[in-house]
PAZAPA-4460 file (N, C-alpha, C; in steps of 0.05 Angstrom, whole numbers, plus 32768, in hexadecimal, padded with zeros to 4 digits):
% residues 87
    n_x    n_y    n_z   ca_x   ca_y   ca_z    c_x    c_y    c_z   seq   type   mol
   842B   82B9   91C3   842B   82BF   91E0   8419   82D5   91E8     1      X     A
   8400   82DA   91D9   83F6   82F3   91DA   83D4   82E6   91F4     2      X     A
   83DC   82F1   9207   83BE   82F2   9218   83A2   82F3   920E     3      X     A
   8391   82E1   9210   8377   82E9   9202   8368   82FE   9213     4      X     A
   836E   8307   9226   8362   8314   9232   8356   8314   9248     5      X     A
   8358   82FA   9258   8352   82EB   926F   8368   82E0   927B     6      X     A
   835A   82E9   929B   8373   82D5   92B1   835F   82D8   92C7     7      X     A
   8373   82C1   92DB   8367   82B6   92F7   837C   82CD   9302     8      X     A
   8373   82CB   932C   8385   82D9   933A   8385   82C7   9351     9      X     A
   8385   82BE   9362   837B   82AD   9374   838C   82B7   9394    10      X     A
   8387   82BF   939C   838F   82C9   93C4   8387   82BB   93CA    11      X     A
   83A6   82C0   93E3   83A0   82B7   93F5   838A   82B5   9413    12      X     A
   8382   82D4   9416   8368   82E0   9424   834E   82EA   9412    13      X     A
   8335   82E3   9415   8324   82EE   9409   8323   830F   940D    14      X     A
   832C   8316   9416   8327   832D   941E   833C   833C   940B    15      X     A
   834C   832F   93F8   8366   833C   93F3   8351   833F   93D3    16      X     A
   833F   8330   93CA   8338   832A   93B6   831F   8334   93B7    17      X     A
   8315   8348   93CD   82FD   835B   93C8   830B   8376   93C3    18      X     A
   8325   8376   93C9   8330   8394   93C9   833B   8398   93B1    19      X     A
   8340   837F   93A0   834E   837F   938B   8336   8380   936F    20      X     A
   8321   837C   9379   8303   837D   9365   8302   839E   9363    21      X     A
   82FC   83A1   9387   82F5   83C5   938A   830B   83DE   9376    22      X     A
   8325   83CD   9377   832D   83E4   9372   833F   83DF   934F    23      X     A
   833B   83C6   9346   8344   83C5   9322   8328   83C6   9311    24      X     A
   8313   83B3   9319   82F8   83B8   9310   82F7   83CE   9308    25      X     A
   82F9   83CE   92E0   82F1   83E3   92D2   830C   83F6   92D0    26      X     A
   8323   83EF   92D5   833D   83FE   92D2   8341   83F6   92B7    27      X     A
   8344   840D   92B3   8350   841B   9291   8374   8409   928B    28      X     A
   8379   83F4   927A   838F   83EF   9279   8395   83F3   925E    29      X     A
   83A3   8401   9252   83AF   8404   9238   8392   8411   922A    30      X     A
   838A   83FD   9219   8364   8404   9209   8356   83F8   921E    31      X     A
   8359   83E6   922C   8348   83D2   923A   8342   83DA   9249    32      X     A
   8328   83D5   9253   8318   83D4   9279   8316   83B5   9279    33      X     A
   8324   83B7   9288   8323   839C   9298   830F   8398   92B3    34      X     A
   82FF   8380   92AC   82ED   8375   92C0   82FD   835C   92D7    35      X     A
   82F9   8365   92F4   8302   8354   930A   82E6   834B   9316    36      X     A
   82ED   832F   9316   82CC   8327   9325   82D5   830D   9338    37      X     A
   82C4   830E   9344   82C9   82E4   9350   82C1   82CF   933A    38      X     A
   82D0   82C9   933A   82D5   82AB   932A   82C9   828F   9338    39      X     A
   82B8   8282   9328   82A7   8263   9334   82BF   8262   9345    40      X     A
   82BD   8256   9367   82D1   8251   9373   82D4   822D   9369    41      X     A
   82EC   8226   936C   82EE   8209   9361   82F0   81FF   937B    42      X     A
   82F1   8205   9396   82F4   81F5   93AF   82EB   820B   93C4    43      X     A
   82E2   81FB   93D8   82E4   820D   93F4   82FA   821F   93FD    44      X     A
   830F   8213   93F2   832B   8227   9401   8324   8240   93F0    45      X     A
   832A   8242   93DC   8326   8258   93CC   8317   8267   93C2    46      X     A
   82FF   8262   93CC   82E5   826E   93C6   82E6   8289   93DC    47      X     A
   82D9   82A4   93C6   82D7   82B8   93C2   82FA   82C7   93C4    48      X     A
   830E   82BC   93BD   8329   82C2   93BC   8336   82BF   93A3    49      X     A
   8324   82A7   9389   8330   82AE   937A   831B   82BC   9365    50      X     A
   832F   82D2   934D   8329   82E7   933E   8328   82DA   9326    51      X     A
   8310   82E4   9316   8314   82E1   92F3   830E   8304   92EC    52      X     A
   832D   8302   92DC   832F   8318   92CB   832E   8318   92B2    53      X     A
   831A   832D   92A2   8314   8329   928A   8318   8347   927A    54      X     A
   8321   834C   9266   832D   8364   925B   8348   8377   925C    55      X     A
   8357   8350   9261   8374   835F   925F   837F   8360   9242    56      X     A
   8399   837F   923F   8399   8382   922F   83B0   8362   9220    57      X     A
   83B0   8365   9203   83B9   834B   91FF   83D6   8346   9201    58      X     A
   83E8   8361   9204   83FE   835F   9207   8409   835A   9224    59      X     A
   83F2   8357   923A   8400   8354   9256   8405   8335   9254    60      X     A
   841B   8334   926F   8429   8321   926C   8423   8319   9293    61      X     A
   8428   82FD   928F   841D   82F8   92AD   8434   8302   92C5    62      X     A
   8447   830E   92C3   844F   832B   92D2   8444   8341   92D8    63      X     A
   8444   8345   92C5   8427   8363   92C3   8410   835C   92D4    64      X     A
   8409   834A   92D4   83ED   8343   92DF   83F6   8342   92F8    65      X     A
   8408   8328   9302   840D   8322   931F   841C   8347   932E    66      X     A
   8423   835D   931E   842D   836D   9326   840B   837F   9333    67      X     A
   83FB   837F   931D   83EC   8394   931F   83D9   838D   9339    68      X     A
   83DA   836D   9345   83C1   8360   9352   83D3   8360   9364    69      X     A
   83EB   835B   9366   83F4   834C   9383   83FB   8365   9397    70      X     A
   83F3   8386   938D   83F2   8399   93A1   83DA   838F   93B3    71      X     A
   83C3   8380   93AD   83A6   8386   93C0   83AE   835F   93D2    72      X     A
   83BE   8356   93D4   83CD   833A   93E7   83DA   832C   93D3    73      X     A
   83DB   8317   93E5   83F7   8300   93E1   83E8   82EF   93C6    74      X     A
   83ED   82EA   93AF   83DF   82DB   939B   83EA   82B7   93A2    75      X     A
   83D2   82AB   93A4   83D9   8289   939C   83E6   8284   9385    76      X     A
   83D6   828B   9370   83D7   8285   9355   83CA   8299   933E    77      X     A
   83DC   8297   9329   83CB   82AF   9313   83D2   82A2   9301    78      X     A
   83BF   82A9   92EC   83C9   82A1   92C3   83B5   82A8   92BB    79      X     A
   83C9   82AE   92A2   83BB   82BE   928E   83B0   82AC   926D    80      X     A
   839A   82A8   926B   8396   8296   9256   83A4   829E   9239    81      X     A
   83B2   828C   9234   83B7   829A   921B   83B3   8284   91FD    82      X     A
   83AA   828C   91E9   83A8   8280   91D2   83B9   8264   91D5    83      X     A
   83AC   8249   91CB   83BD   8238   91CD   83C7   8231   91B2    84      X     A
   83B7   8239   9199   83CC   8237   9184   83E9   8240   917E    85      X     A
   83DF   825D   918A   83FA   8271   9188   840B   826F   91A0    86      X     A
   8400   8267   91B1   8411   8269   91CD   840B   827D   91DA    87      X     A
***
């Protein structure tokens, strides 16, 4: 169940998802700096709203995540990739 170190974030406002770049981009989590960026949008609705996060630490859990993002708006959808041999 251990995070490889990547997840999506996806808002509902683009605007919730430039404030959420400005202000975790490069935040110190545990050992990790974690990188927030825009993610290929997969559709018109969601384009420039949803987030790829890269440099989470491996013990966060997709609580942690939806806790630390959903201060900057309302989240669609989040996950965190995790290993599929191990789970």
């Amino acid at each position: 169940g251990q995070s490889l170190g990547y997840g999506f974030v996806n808002y509902v406002e683009a605007g919730d998802a430039d404030r959420a770049i400005g202000a975790l981009n490069g935040l110190k989590l545990q050992t990790k700096t974690i990188k927030v960026s825009y993610a290929r949008p997969s559709s018109a609705s969601i384009r420039d709203a949803n987030l790829y996060v890269s440099g989470l630490p491996k013990g966060m859990g997709q609580k942690e995540m939806e806790q630390l993002f959903s201060q900057y708006g309302r989240i669609i959808t989040s996950r965190i990739l995790v290993d599929q041999v191990t789970g």
